[in-house]
ChimeraX commands (.cxc) that place a marker at each C-alpha (Angstrom):
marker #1 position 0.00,0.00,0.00 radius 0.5
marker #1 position 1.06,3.39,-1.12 radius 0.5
marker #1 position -0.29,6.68,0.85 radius 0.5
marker #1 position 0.61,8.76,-2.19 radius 0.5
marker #1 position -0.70,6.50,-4.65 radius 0.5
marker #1 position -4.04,6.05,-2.13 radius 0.5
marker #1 position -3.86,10.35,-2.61 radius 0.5
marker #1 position -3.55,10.84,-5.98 radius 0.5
marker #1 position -6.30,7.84,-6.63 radius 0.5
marker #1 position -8.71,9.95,-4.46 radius 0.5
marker #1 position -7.66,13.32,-5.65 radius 0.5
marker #1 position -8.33,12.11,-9.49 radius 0.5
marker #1 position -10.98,11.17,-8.65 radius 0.5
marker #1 position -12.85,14.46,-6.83 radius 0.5
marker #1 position -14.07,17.94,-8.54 radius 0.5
marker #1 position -11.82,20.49,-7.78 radius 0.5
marker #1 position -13.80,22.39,-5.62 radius 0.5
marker #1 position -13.73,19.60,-3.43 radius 0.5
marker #1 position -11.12,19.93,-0.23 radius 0.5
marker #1 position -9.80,16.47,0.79 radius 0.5
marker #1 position -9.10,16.49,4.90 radius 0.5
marker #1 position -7.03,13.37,5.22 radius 0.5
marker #1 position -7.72,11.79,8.76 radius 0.5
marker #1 position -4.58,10.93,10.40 radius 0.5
marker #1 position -6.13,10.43,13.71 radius 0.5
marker #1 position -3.82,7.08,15.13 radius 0.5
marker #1 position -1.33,7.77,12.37 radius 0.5
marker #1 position 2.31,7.93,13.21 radius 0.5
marker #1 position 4.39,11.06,12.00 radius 0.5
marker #1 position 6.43,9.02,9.26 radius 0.5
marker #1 position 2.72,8.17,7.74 radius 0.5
marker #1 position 1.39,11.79,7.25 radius 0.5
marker #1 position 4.89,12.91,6.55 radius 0.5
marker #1 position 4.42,10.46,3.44 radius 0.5
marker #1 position 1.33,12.19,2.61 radius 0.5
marker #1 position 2.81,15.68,3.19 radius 0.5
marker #1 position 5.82,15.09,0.80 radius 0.5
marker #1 position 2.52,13.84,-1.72 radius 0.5
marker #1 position 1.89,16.99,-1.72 radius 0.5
marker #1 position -1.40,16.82,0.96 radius 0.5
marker #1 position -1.66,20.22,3.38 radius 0.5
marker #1 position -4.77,19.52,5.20 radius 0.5
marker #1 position -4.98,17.28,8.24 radius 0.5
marker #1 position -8.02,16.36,10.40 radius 0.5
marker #1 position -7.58,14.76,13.80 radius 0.5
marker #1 position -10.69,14.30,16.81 radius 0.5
marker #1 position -7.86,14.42,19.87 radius 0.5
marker #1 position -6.70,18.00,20.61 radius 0.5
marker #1 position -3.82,16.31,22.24 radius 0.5
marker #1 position -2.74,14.10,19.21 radius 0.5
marker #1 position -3.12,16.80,16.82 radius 0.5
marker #1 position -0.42,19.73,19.25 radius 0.5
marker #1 position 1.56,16.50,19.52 radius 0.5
marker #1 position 1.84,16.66,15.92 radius 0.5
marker #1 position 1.36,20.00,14.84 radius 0.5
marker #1 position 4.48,20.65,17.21 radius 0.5
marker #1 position 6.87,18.03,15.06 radius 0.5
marker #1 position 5.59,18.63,11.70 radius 0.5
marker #1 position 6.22,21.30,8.96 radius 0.5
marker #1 position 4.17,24.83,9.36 radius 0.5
marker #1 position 2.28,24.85,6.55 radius 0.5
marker #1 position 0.05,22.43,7.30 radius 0.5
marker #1 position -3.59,22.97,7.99 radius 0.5
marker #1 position -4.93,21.40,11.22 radius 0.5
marker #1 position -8.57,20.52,11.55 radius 0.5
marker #1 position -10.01,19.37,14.41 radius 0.5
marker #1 position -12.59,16.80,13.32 radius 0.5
marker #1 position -13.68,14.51,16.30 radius 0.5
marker #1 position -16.08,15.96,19.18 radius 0.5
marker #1 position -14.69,19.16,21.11 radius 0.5
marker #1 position -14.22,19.49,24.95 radius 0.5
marker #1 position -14.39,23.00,26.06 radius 0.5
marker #1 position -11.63,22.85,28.68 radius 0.5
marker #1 position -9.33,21.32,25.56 radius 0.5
marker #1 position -9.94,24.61,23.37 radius 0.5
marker #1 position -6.97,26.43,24.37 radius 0.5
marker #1 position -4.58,23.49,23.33 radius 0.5
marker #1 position -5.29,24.13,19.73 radius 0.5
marker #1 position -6.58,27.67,19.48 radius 0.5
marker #1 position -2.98,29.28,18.46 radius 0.5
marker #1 position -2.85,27.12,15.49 radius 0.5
marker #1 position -6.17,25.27,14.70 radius 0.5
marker #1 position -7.24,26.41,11.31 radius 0.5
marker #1 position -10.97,24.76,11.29 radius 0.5
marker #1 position -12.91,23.63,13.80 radius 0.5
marker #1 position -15.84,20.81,12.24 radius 0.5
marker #1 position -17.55,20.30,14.84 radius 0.5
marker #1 position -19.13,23.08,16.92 radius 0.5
marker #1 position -22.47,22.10,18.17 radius 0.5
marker #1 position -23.34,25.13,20.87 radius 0.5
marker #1 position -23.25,28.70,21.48 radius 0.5
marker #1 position -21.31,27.76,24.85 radius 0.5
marker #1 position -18.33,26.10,22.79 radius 0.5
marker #1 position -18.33,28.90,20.37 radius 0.5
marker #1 position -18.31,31.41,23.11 radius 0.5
marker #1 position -15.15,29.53,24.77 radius 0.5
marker #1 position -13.55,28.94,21.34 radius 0.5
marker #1 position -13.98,32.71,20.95 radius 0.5
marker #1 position -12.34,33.75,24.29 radius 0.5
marker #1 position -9.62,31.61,23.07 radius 0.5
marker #1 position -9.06,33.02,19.55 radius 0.5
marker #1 position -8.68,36.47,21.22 radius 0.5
marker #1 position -5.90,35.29,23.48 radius 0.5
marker #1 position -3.71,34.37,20.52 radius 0.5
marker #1 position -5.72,37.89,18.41 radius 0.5
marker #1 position -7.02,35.36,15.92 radius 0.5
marker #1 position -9.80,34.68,13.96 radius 0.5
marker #1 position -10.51,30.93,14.30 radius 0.5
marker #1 position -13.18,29.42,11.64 radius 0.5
marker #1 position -15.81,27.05,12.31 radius 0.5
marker #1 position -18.58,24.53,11.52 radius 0.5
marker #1 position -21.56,24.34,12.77 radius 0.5
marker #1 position -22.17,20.24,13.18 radius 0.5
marker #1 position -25.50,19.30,12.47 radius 0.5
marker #1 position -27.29,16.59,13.31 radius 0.5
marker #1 position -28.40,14.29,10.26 radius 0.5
marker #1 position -27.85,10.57,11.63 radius 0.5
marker #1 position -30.93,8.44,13.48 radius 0.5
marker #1 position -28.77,7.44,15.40 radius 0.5
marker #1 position -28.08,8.86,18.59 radius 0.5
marker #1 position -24.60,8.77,19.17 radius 0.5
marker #1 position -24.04,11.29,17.25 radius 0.5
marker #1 position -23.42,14.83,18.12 radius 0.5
marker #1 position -24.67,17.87,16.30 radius 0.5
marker #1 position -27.66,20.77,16.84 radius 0.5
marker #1 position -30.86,20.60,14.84 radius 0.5
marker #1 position -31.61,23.08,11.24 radius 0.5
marker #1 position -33.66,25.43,14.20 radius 0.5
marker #1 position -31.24,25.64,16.20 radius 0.5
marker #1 position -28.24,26.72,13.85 radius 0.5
marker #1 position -30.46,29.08,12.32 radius 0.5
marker #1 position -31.48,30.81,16.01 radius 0.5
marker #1 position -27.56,30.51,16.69 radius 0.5
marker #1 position -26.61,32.49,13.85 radius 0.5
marker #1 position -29.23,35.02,14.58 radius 0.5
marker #1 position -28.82,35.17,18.00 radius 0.5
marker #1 position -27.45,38.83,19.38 radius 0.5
marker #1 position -24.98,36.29,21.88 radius 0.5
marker #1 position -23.27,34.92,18.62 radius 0.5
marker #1 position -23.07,38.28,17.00 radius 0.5
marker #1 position -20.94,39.80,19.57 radius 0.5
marker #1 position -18.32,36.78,19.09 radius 0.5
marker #1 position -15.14,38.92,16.53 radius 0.5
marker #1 position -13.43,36.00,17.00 radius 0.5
marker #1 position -14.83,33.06,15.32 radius 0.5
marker #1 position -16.29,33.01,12.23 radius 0.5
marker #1 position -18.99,30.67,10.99 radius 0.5
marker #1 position -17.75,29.08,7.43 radius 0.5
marker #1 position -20.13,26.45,6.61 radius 0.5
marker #1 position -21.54,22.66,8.84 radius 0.5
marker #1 position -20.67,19.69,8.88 radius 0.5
marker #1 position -22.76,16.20,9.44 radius 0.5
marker #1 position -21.81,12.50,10.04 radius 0.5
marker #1 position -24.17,10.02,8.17 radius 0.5
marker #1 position -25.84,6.97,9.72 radius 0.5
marker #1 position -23.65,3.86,9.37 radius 0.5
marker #1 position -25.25,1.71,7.61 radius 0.5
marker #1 position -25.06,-0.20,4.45 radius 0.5
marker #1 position -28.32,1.31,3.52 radius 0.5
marker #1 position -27.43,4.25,0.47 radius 0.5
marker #1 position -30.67,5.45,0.23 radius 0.5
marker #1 position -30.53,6.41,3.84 radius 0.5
marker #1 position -27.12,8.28,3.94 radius 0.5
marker #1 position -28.40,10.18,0.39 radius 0.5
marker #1 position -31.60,11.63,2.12 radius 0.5
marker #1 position -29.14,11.94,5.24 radius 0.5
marker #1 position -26.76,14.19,2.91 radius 0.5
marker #1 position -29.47,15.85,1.11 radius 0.5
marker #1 position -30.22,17.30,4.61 radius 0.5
marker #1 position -27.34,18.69,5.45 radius 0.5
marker #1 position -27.33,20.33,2.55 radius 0.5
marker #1 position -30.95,21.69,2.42 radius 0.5
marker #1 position -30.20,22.98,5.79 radius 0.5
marker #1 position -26.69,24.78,4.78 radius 0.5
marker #1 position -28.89,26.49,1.85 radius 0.5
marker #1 position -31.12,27.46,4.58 radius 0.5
marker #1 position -28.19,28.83,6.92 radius 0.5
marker #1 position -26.84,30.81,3.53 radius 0.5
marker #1 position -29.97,32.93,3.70 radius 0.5
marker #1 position -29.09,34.12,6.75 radius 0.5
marker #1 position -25.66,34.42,6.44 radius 0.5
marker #1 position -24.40,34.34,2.87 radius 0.5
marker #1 position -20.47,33.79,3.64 radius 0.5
marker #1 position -20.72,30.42,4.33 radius 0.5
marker #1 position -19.16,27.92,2.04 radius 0.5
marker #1 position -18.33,24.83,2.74 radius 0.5
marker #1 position -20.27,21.31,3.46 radius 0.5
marker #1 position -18.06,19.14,4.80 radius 0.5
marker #1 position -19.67,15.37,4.73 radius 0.5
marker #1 position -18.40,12.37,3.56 radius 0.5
marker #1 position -15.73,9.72,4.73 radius 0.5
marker #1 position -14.07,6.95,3.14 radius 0.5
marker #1 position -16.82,4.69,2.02 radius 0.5
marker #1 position -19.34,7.69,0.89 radius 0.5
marker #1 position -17.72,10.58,-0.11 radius 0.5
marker #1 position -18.61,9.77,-3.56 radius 0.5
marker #1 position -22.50,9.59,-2.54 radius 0.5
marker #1 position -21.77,12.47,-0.56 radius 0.5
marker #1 position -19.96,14.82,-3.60 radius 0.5
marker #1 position -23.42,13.90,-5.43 radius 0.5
marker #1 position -25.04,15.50,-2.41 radius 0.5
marker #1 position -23.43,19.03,-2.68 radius 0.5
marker #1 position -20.32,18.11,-0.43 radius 0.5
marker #1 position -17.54,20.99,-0.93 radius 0.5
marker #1 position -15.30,18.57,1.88 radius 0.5
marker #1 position -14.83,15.15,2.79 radius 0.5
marker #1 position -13.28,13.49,5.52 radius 0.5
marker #1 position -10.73,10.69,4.28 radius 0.5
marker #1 position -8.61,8.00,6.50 radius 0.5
marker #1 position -8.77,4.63,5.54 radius 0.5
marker #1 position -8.12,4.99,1.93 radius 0.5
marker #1 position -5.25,6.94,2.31 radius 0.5
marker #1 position -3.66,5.68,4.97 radius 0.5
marker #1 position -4.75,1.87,5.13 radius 0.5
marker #1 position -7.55,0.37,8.04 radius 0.5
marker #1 position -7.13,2.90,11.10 radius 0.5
marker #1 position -5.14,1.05,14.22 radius 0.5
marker #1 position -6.76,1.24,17.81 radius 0.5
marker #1 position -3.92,0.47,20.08 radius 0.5
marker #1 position -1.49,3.24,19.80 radius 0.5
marker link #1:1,2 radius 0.2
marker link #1:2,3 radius 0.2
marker link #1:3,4 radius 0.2
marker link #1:4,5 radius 0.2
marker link #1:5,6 radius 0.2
marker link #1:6,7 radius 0.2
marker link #1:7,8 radius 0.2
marker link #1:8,9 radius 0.2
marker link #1:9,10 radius 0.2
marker link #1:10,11 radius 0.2
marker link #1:11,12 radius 0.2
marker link #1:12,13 radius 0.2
marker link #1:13,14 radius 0.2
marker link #1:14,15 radius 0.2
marker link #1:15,16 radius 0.2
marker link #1:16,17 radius 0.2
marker link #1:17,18 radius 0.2
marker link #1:18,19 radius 0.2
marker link #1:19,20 radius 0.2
marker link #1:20,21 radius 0.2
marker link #1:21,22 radius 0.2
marker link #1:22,23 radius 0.2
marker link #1:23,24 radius 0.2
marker link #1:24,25 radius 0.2
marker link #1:25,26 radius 0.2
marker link #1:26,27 radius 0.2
marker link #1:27,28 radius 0.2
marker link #1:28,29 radius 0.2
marker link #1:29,30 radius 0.2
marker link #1:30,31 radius 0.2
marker link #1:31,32 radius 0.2
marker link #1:32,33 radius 0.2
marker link #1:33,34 radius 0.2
marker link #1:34,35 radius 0.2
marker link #1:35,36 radius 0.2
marker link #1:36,37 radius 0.2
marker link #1:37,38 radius 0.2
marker link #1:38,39 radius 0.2
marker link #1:39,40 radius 0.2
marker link #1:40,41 radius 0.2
marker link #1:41,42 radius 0.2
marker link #1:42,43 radius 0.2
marker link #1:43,44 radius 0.2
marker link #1:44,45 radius 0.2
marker link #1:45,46 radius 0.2
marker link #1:46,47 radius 0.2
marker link #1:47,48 radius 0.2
marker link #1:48,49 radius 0.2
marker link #1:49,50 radius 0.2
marker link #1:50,51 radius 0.2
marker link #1:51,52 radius 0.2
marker link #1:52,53 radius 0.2
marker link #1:53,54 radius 0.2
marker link #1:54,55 radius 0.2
marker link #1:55,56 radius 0.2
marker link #1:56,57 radius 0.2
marker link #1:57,58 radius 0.2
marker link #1:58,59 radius 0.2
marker link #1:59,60 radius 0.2
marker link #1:60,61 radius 0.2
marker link #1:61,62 radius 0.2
marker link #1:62,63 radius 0.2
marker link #1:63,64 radius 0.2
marker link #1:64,65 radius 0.2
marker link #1:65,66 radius 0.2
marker link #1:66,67 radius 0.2
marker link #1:67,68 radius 0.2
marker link #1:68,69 radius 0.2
marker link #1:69,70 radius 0.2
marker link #1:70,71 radius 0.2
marker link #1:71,72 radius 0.2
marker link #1:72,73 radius 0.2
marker link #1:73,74 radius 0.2
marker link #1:74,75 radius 0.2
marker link #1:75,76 radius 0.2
marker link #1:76,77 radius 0.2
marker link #1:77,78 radius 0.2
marker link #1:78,79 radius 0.2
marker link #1:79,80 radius 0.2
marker link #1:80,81 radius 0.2
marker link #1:81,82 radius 0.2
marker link #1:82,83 radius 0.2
marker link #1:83,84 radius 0.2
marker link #1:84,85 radius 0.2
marker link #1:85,86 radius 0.2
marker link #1:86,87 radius 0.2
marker link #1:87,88 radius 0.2
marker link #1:88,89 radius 0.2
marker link #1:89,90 radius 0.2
marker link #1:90,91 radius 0.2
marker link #1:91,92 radius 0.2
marker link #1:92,93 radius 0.2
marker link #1:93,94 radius 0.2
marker link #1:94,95 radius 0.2
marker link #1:95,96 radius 0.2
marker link #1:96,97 radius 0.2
marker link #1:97,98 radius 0.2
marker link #1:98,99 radius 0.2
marker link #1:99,100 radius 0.2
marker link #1:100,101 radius 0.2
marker link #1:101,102 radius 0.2
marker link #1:102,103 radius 0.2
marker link #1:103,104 radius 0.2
marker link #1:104,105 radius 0.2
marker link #1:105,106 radius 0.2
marker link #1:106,107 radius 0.2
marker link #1:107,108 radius 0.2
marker link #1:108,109 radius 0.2
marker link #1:109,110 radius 0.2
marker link #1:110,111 radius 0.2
marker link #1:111,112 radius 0.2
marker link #1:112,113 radius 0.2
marker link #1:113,114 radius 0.2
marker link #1:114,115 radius 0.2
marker link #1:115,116 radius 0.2
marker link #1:116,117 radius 0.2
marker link #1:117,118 radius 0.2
marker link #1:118,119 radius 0.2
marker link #1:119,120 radius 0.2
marker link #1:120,121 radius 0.2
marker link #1:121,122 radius 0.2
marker link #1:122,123 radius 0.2
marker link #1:123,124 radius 0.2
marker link #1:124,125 radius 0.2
marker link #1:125,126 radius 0.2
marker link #1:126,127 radius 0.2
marker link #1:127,128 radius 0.2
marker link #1:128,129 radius 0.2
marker link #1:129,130 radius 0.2
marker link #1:130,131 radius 0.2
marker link #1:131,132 radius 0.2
marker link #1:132,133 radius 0.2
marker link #1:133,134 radius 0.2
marker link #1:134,135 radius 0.2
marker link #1:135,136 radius 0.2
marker link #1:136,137 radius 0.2
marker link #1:137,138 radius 0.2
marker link #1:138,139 radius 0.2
marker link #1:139,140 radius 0.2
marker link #1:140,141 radius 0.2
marker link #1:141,142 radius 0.2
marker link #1:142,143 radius 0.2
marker link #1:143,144 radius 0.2
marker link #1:144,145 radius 0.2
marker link #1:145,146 radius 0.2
marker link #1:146,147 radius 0.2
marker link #1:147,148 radius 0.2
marker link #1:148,149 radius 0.2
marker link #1:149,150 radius 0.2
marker link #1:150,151 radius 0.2
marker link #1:151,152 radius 0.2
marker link #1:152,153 radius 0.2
marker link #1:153,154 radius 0.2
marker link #1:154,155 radius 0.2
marker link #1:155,156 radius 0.2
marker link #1:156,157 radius 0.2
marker link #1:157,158 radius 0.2
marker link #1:158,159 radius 0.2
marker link #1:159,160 radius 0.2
marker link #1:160,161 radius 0.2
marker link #1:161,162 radius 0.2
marker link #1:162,163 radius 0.2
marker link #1:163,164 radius 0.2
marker link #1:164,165 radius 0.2
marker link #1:165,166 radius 0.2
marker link #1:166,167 radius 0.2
marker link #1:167,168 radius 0.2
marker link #1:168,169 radius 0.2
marker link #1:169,170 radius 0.2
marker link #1:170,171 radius 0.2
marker link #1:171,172 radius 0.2
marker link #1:172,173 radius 0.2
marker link #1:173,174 radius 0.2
marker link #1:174,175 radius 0.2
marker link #1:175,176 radius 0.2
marker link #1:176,177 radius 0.2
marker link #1:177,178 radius 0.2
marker link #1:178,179 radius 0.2
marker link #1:179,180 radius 0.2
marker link #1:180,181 radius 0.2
marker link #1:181,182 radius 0.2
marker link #1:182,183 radius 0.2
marker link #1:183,184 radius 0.2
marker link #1:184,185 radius 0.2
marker link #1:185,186 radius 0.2
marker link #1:186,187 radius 0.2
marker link #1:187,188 radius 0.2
marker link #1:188,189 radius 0.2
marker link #1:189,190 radius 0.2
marker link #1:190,191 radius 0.2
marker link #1:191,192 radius 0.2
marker link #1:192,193 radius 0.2
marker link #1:193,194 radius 0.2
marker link #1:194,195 radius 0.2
marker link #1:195,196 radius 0.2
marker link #1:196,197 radius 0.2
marker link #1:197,198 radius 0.2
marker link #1:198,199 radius 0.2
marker link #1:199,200 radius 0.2
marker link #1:200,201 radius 0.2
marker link #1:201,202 radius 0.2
marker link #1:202,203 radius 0.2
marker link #1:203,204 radius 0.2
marker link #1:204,205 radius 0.2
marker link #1:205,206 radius 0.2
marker link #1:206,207 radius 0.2
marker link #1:207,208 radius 0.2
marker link #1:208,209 radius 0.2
marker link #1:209,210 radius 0.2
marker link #1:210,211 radius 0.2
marker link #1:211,212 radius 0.2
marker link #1:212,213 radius 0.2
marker link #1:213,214 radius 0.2
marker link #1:214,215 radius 0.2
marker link #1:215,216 radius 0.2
marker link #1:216,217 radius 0.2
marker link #1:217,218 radius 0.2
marker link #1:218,219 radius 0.2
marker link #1:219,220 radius 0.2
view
């Protein structure tokens, strides 16, 4: 298995206006260096620790994104150098994200994670609520984050026609969200075994580990 031929496999095979995160959470150094020297930039991790670990070891002009669920009292592990946070799923993390971002007089971008799954395991506020969020006079007084787009985890399940409609709702509600504010960009959805499914669905990001870097290792 080659990570750079895994890359340039995926990266032939994706619109351009598609961003590929590639999910080194587990990953040794030498592996993402591999993908690094492929030319990759953009990094997505779901341990704050993991991804300082790294970020302190590993060349500057990478972008980190923190991908997995985000503990509040974590935030200001990552806030000098995180450049997007996928998935913010309350005012309160927003507000301490924000407190953060000031500390280090940055502007630190975001995504609002919304809830598409059934199931509930997974994290992520409601179309209502994102839309009260990003009306809400609380949010507008945050300078330092800035809202660029949401993110949502499908179902898993074998069943396509579930994760489509799952997709499709993400993206409905990101249409909705652009009414209100019209900056926002990106839809990041999509992992290994859908991103396809999920480009078809109006995905502008996708989330890839296993194809580029081989079946992801639990015991490290």
């Amino acid at each position: 298995m080659s990570i750079q031929n895994n890359l340039n496999t995926i990266l032939s095979q994706i619109p351009e206006h598609v961003t590929l995160v590639a999910v080194s959470k587990t990953k040794p150094i030498s592996d993402l260096m591999d993908a690094y020297n492929a030319g990759q930039r953009i990094f997505g991790e779901n341990k704050i620790q993991e991804m300082t670990e790294k970020y302190e070891h590993m060349p500057k002009d990478i972008q980190w994104h923190m991908i997995g669920h985000v503990q509040r009292n974590k935030v200001k592990y990552m806030a000098e150098f995180v450049s997007l946070i996928h998935g913010v799923d309350s005012l309160k993390l927003l507000t301490e994200i924000n407190k953060q971002a000031k500390k280090h007089n940055r502007v630190i971008n975001c995504l609002l994670q919304i809830k598409i799954a059934e199931e509930d395991s997974k994290f992520g506020m409601s179309s209502n609520d994102a839309k009260e969020l990003l009306l809400s006079e609380d949010f507008s007084e945050l300078k330092n984050v800035r809202i660029t787009g949401v993110m949502g985890m499908a179902t898993f399940t074998d069943n396509n026609a579930q994760i489509e409609q799952e997709f499709k709702r993400l993206t409905a509600t990101f249409e909705t969200l652009k009414t209100i504010d019209t900056s926002l960009e990106i839809i990041s959805m999509g992992m290994s075994g859908d991103y396809s499914l999920a480009i078809d669905c109006g995905s502008t990001m996708i989330r890839v580990g296993s194809s580029i870097f081989g079946s992801r290792n639990y015991n490290n």
